[in-house]
C-alpha positions as CSV (number, residue, x, y, z in Angstrom):
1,X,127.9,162.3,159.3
2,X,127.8,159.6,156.6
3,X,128.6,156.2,157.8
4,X,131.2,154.5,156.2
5,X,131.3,151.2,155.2
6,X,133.7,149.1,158.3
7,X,136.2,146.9,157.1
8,X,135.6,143.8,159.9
9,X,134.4,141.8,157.3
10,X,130.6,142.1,157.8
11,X,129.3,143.5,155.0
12,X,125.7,144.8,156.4
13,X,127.1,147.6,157.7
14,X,128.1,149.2,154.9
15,X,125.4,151.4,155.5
16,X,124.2,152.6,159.1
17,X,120.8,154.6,158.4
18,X,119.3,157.4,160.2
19,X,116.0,156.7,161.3
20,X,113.8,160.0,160.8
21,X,110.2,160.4,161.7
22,X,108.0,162.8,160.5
23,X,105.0,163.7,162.9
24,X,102.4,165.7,163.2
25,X,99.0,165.5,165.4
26,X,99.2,162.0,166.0
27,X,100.5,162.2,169.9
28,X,99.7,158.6,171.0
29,X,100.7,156.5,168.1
30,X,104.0,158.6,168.1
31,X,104.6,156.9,172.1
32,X,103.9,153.7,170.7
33,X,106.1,153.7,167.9
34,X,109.1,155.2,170.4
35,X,108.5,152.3,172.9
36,X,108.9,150.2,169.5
37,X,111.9,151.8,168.7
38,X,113.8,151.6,171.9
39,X,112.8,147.9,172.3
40,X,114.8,146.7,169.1
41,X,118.0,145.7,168.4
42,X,120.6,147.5,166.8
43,X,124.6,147.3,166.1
44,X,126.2,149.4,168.7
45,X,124.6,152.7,170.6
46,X,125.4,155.0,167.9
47,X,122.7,155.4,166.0
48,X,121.0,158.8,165.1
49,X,117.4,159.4,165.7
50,X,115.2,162.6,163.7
51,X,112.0,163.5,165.0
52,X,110.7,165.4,161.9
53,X,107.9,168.0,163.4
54,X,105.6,169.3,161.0
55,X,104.8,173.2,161.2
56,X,101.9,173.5,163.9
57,X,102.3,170.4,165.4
58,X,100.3,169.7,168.5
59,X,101.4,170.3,171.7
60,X,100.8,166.8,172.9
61,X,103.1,165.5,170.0
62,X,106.0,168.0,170.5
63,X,106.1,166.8,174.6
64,X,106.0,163.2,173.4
65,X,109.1,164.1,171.0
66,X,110.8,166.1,173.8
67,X,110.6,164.0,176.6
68,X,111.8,160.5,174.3
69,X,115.3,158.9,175.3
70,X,116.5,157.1,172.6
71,X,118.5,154.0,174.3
72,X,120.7,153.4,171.3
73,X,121.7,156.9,170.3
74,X,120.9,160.5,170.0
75,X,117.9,162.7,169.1
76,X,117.8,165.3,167.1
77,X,114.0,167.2,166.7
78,X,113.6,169.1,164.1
79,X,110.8,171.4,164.5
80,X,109.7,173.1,161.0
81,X,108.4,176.8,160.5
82,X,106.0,176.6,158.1
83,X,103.3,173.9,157.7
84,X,104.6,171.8,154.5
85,X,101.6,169.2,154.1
86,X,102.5,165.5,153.8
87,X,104.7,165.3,150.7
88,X,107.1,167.8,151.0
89,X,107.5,166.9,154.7
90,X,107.7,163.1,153.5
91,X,110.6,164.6,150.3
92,X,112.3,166.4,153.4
93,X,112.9,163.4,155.3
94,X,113.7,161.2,152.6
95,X,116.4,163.7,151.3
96,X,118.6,163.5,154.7
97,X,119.5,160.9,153.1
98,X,122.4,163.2,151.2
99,X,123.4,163.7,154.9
100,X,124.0,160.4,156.9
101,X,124.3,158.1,153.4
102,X,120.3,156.2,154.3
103,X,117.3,156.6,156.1
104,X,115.1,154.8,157.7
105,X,111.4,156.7,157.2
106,X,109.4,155.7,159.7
107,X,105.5,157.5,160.2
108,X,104.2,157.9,163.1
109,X,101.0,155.1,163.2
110,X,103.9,152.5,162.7
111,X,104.8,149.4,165.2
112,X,108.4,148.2,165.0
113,X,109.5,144.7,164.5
114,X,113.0,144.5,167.3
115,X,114.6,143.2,163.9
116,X,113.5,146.3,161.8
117,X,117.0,148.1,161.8
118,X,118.8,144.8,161.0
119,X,116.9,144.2,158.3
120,X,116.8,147.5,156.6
121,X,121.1,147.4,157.3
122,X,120.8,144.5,155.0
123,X,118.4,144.8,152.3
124,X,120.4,148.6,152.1
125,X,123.6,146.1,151.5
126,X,121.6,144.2,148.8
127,X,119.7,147.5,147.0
128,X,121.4,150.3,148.0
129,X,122.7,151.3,144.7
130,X,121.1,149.2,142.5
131,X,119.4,150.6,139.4
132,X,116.5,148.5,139.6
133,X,115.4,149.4,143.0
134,X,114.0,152.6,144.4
135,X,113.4,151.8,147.4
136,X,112.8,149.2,150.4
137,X,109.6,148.3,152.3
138,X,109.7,147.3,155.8
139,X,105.9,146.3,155.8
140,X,104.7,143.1,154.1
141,X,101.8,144.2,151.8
142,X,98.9,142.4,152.6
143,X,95.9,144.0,151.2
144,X,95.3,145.4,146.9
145,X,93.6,148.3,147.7
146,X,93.0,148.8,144.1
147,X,90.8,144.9,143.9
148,X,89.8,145.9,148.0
149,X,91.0,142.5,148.7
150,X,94.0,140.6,150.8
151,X,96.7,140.1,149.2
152,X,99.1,137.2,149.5
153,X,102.7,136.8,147.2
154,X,103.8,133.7,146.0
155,X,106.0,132.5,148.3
156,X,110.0,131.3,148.4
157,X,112.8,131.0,150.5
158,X,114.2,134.4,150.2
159,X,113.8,137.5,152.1
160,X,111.9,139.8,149.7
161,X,110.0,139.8,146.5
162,X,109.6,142.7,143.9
163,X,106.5,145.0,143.4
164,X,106.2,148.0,141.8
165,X,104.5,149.7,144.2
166,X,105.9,152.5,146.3
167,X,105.7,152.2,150.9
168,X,104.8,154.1,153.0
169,X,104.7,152.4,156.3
170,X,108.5,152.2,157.3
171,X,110.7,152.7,153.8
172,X,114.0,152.6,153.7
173,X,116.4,154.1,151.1
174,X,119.9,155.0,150.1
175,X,121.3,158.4,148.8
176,X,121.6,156.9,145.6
177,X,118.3,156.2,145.6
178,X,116.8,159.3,146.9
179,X,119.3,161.1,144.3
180,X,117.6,158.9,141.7
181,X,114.3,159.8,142.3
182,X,114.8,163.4,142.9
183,X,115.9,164.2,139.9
184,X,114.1,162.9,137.4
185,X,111.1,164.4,140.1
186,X,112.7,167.6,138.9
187,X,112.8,167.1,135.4
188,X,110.3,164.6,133.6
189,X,107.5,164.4,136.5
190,X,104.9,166.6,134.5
191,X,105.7,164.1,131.0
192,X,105.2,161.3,132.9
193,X,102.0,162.6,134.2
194,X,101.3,163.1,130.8
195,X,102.1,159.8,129.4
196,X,101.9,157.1,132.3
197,X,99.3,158.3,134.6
198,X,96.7,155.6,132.7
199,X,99.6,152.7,133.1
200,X,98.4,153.4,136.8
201,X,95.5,152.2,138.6
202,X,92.3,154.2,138.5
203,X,92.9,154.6,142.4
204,X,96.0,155.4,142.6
205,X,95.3,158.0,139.5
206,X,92.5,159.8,141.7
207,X,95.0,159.8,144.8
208,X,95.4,164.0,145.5
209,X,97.9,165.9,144.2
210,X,99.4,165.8,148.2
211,X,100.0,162.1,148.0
212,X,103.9,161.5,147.1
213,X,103.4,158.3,146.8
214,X,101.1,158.6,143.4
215,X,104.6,160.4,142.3
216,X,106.7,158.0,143.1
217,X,104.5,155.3,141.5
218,X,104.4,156.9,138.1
219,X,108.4,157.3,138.7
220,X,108.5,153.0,139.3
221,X,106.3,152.5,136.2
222,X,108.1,155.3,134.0
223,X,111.3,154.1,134.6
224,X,110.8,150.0,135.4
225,X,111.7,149.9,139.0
226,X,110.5,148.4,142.0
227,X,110.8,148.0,145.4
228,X,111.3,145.3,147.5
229,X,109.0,144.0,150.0
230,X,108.9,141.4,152.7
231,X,107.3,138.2,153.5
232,X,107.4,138.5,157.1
233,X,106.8,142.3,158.3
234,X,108.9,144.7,160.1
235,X,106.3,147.1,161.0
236,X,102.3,147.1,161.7
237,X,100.2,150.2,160.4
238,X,98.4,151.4,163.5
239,X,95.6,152.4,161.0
240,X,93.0,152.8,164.0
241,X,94.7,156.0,164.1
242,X,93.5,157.6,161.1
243,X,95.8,160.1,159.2
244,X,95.8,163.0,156.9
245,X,94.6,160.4,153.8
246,X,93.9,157.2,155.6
247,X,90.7,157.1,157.4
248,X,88.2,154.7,158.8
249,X,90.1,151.8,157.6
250,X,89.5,150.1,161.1
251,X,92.3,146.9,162.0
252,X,93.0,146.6,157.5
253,X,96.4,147.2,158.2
254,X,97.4,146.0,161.2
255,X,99.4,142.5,160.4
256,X,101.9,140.6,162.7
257,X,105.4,141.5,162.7
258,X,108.5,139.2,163.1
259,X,109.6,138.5,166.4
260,X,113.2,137.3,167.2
261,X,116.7,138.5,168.6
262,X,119.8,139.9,167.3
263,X,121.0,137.0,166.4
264,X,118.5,136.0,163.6
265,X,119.4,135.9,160.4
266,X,117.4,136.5,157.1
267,X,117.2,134.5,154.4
268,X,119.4,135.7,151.1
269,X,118.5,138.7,149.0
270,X,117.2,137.6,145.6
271,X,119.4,139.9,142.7
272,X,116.9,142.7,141.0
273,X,118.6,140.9,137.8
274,X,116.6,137.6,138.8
275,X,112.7,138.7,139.6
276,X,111.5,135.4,140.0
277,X,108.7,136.8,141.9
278,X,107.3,140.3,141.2
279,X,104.2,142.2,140.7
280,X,103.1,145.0,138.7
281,X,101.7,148.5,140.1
282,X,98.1,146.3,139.6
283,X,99.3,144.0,142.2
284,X,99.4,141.1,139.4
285,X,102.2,138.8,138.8
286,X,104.9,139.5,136.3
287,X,108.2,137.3,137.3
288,X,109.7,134.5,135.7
289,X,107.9,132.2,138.4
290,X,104.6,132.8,136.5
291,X,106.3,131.4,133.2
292,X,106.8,128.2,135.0
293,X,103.6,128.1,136.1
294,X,101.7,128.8,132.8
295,X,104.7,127.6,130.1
296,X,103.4,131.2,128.7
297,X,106.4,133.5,127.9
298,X,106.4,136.6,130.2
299,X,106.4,138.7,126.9
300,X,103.4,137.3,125.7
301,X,101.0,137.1,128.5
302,X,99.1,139.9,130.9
303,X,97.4,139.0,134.1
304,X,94.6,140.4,135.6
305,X,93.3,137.8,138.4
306,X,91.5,140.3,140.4
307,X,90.0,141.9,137.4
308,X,91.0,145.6,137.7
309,X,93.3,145.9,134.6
310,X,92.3,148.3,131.9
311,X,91.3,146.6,128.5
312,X,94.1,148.7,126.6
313,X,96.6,147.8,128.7
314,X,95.3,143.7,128.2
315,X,95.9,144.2,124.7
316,X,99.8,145.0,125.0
317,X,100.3,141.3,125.0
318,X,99.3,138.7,123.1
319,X,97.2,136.5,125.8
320,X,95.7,137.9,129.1
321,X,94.5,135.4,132.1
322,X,91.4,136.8,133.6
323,X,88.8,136.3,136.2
324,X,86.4,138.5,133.8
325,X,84.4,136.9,131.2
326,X,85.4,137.4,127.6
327,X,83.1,136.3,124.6
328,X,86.1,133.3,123.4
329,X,88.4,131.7,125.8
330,X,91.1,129.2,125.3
331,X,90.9,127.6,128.3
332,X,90.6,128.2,131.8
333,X,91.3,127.6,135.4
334,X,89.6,127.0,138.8
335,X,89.3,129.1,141.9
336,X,90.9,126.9,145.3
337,X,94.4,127.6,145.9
338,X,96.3,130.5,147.4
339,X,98.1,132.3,146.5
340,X,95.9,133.0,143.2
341,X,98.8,132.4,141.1
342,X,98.8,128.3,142.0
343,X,95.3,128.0,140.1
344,X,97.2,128.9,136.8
345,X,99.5,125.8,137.0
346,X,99.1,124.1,134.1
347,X,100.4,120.5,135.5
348,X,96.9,120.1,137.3
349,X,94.1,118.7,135.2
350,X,91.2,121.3,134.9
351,X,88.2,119.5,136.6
352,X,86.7,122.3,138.1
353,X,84.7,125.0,136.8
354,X,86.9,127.7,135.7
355,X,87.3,130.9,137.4
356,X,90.2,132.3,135.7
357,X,90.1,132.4,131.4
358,X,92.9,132.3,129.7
359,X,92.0,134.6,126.4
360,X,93.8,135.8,123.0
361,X,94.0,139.7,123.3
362,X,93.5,140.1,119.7
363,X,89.6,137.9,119.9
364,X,88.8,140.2,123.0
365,X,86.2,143.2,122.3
366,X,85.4,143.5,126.4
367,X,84.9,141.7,129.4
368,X,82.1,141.3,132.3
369,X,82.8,140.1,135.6
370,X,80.7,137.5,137.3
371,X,78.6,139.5,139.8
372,X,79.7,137.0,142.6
373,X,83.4,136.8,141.4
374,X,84.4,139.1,144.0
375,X,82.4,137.3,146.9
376,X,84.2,134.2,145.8
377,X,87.8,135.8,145.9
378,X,87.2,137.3,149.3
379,X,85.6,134.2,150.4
380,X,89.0,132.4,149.3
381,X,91.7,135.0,150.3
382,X,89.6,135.6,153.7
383,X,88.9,139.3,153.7
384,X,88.3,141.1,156.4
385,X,86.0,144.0,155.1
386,X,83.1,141.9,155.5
387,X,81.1,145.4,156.1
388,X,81.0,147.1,153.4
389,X,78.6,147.3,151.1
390,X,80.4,146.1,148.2
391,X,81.3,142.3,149.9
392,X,77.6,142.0,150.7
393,X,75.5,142.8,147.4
394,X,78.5,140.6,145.8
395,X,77.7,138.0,148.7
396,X,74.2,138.5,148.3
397,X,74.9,137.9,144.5
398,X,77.1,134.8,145.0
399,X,74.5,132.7,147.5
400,X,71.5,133.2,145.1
401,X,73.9,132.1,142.3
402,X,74.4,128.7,144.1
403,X,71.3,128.0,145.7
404,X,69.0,128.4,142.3
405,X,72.0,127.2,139.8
């Protein structure tokens, strides 16, 4: 059942994807996604559809599945046995991959983008069997849930940017890919576990033993890949919802999705050999457009603008650029532009007070952050957990800070 790549000279459909989605309990998020689903535009109307049922699923959910007409293709439900939990469902959807060539993994709290099946057909084209990628988001991260602020990528004209950061909310990847992945899940999970859990965020580390994406983040780090991600979404994380480890996050997730027809065409692809822009698992900068910025040489220099890096992992490179406080800095940088990486250019004369320090790893012995620091990055990148207790003692800190300075 494999698509094969069509000789009519348009090369994005080499690969025609299944689209599989795994649900669950979630009845009414599942309808919405459907009417999402029919509503976009695909190449042809033979495209194959999996409704992926976990064991026990909900009545409600299996009638939404059974009663769905796909308008572009045919259904196929699959309705498991045995109650797997999340990430051996998730691994069983990912692996039909070995079937139809790619998939298209798409939960069930997702809204669709009508382009979302165009663009995966042609990031697949780009990625598909490249060695650096392991995958391909449809969302456009907007949030560091490790910092609990936005997030916002520096931005060019292309149609993706690096990260490595496994998705969950609408992936897309190859049989090569999957194959990848699978086996070195066989084979060298448990010493990675044992020697690159602390290269990962202390969140992410504490993530259950259920999540697969914590696995598939120590398999990005382990082996130095990344996956691509979006500047303009293809999905929206219905996140009202709640789900089996998402809950009470509120509107965090839902984001605007591109809107256009079939005949819309994306910018280029940048080449995984060329990561102008990427970002480490911390969500910090680490392409070759942050040398321009600095003049620092991407071997020498660690960033940690949200301040959640570990100090033994700031000391693998020579300098570090913080927004923590060190005892000796060699210079530093104000807090006003977005994204946060535009503060660092070094063609701009430093008349503000800095924010950011720029800091020789080998004078550091530790670091404090400014009680109000993270007040003033929300206040800048416009978060929108203004709730919680965390933005308001830092608030709280920030305004007492300026009034009395």
């Amino acid at each position: 059942m494999r698509s094969q790549p069509q000789d009519d000279g348009n090369v994005s459909r080499a690969y025609k994807p299944a689209i599989v989605i795994p649900a669950y309990k979630r009845a009414e998020s599942l309808e919405e996604l459907l009417i999402t689903l029919n509503r976009a535009h695909y190449p042809g109307d033979d495209h194959h559809l999996v409704i992926s049922l976990e064991g026990n699923s909900t009545e409600a959910v299996r009638r939404v599945a059974g009663s769905f007409k796909f308008n572009h293709g045919t259904v196929e439900i699959v309705e498991h046995r045995e109650q797997m939990g999340l990430k051996k469902h998730i691994y069983r959807c990912i692996s039909l991959s070995e079937i139809y060539g790619s998939v298209i993994l798409l939960e069930d709290d997702l809204t669709l983008s009508p382009l979302y099946y165009l663009y995966a057909m042609e990031a697949l084209n780009a990625y598909g069997k490249s060695d650096r990628v392991a995958g391909i988001s449809l969302y456009a991260q907007v949030y560091n849930e490790t910092a609990q602020l936005p997030f916002i990528p520096l931005f060019v004209p292309k149609a993706a940017y690096f990260m490595q950061l496994a998705s969950s909310w609408g992936a897309v990847w190859s049989e090569d890919q999957w194959r990848s992945y699978d086996g070195w899940r066989q084979n060298h999970l448990q010493r990675a576990e044992e020697k690159y859990l602390n290269e990962l965020p202390q969140n992410i580390q504490k993530w259950p033993a259920t999540s697969w994406k914590r696995e598939f983040n120590l398999y990005l780090v382990s082996q130095e890949k990344y996956f691509t991600y979006p500047y303009a979404s293809l999905t929206s994380n219905s996140s009202r919802y709640g789900g089996e480890h998402m809950k009470q996050t509120g509107n965090l997730f839902e984001i605007p999705i591109l809107l256009g027809d079939s005949e819309s065409v994306f910018q280029e692809f940048p080449k995984e050999s060329d990561r102008y822009v990427s970002y480490d698992t911390f969500m910090e900068a680490n392409g070759t457009a942050l040398q321009e910025l600095t003049g620092q040489s991407l071997r020498n220099i660690e960033m940690d603008l949200y301040g959640t890096k570990p100090l033994q992992m700031l000391k693998r490179k020579k300098v570090v650029i913080t927004s923590r406080i060190p005892e000796k800095s060699e210079g530093g940088y104000p807090l006003y532009r977005l994204p946060l990486e535009l503060n660092l250019d070094r063609h701009f004369p430093e008349t503000r007070d800095p924010f950011f320090y720029l800091c020789s790893t080998d004078k550091i012995t530790s670091l404090h952050r400014n009680r109000w620091a993270y007040a003033k990055l929300a206040s800048l990148l416009g978060t929108n957990r203004v709730g919680t207790r965390r933005f308001l003692l830092n608030s709280l800190f920030y305004f007492i800070n300026q009034k009395f300075k």
